[in-house]
C-alpha beads as a LAMMPS data file, in Angstrom:
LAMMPS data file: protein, C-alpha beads

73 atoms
72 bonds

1 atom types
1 bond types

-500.0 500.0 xlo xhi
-500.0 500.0 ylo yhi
-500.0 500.0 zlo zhi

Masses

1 110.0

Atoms # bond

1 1 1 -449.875 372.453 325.041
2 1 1 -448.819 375.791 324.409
3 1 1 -449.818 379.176 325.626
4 1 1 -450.475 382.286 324.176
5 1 1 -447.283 384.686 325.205
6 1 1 -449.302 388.420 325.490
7 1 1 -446.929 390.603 323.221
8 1 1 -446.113 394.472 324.060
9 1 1 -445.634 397.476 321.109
10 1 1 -442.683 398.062 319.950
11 1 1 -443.452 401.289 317.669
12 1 1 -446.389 402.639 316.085
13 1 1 -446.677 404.366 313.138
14 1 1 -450.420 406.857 312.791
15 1 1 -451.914 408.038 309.570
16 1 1 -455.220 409.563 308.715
17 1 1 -457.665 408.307 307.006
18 1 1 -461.056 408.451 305.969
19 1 1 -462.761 408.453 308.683
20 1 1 -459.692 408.561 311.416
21 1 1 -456.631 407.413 312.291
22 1 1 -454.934 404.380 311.229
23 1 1 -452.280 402.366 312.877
24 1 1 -449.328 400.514 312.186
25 1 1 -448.046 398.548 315.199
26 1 1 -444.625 396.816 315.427
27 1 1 -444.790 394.307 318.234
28 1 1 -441.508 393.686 320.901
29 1 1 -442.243 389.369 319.309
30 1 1 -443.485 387.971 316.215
31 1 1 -442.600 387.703 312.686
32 1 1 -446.111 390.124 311.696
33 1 1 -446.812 393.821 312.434
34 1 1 -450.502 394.930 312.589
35 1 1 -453.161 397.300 311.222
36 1 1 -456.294 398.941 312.456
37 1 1 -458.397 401.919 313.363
38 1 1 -457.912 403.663 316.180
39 1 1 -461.577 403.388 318.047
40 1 1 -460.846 404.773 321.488
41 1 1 -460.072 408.081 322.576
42 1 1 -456.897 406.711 324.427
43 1 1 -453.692 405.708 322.330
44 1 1 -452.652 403.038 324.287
45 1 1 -455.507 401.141 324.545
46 1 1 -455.908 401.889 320.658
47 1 1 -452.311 400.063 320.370
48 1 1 -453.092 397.124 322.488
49 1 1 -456.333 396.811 320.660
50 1 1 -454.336 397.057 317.549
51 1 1 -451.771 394.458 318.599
52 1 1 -454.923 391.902 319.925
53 1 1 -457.105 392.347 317.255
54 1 1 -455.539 393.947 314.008
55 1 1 -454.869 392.221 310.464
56 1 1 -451.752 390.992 309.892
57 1 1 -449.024 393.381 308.243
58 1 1 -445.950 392.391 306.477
59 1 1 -443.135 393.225 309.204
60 1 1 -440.611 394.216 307.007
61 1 1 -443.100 397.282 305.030
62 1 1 -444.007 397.912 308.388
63 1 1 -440.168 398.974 309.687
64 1 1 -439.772 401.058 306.764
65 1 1 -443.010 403.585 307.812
66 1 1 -441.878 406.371 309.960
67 1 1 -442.302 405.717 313.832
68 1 1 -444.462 407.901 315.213
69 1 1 -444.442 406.623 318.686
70 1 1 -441.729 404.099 320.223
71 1 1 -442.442 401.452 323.879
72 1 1 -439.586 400.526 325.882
73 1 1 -439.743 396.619 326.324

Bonds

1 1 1 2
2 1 2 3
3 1 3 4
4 1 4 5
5 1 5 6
6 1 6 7
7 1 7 8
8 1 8 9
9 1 9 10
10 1 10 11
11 1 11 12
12 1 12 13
13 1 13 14
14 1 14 15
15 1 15 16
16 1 16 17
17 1 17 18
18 1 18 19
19 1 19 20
20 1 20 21
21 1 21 22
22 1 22 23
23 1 23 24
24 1 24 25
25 1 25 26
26 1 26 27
27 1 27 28
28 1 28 29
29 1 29 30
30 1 30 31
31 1 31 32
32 1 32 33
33 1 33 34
34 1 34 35
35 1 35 36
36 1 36 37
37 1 37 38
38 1 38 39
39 1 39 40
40 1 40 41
41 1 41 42
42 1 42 43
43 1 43 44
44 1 44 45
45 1 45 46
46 1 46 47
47 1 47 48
48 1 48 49
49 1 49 50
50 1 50 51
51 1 51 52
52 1 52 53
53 1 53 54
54 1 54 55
55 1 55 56
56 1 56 57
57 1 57 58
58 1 58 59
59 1 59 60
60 1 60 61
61 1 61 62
62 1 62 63
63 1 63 64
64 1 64 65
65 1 65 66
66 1 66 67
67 1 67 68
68 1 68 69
69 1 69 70
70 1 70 71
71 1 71 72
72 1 72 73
């Protein structure tokens, strides 16, 4: 059986939009980046919740968006 490895930001890339801000984050693993809102008032937990719960976003569009935040890993 195999077990879910937790993954950790890499960058993140904001934008507004209607409504609020929008996020692009680039995890340290995986072959996907990720989209979503940003619902908290905290912008880490809005990355994490991102990187749990946000659709699917073709990795290589998503390294070509300017980085508006980098993690270490």
């Amino acid at each position: 059986m195999s077990a879910n490895k937790p993954n950790t930001a890499k960058s993140v890339s904001w934008f507004n939009g209607c409504g609020g801000r929008i996020g692009v984050v680039i995890g340290q693993a995986g072959e996907h980046a990720y989209i979503g809102a940003a619902l908290r008032h905290d912008e880490d937990a809005d990355v994490a919740y991102i990187l749990q719960y946000g659709a699917k976003f073709p990795l290589a569009a998503a390294q070509l968006l300017p980085v508006s935040k980098s993690y270490e890993a």
